[in-house]
N, C-alpha and C positions, 0 to 999 in steps of 0.2 A: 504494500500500500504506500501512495508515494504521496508526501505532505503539501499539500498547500502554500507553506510558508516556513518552506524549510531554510532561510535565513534567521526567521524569528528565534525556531527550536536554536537552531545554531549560536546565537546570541545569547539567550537565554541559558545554554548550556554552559557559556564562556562566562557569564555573572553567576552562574551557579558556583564553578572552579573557583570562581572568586573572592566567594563570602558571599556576593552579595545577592539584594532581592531581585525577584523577578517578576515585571509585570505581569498580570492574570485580567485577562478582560469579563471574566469570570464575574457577574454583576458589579461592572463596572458602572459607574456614574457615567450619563450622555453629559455632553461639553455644555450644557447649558446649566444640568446640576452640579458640575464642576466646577463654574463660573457663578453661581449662585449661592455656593458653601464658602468660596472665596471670599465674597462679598461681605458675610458673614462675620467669617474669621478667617483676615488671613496667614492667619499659621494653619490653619486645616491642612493635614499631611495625607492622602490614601496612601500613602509606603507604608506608614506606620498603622497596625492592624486598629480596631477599633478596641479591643483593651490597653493596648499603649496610651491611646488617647485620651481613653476616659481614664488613667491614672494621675499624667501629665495633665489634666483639668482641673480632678480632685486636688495632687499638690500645688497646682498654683494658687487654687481658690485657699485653701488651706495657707499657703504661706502671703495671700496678702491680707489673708482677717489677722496674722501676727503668730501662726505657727511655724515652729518649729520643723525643718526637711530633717530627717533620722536617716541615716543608714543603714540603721538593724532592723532587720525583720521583727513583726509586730509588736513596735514599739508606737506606730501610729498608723491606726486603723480609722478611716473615714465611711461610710456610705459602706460597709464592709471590704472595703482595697485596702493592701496592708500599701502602705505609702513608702514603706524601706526597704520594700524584695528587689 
């Protein structure tokens, strides 16, 4: 079976070898809900999964009310995210 967009596999192979991530259009945002989340907020990252996100939310919101960022694990737990894993 011979692939459709075998540059893309190929690429994707080469960021694999890499570390790094690999785009997935896998329910991807169309360009207009990508431009509309932008709008939004723009640090919105789709690289970064949607529990990255909501940590990195919690700790901000957390450290501008006057908390404390921990580095140990469940030393500060929010909304139940430990904020130090």
């Amino acid at each position: 079976m011979t692939s459709a967009h075998p540059s893309i596999e190929h690429q994707n192979a080469q960021r694999r070898e890499a570390g790094l991530t690999v785009e997935t259009s896998t329910c991807a945002p169309t360009e207009a809900r990508r431009e509309a989340l932008e709008e939004i907020d723009p640090g919105w990252c789709p690289a970064w999964d949607a529990g990255w996100q909501r940590c990195f939310r919690l700790t901000q919101t957390h450290v501008q009310g006057g908390g404390a960022v921990s580095m140990a694990a469940g030393e500060v737990v929010v909304q139940g995210e430990d904020l130090g894993r």
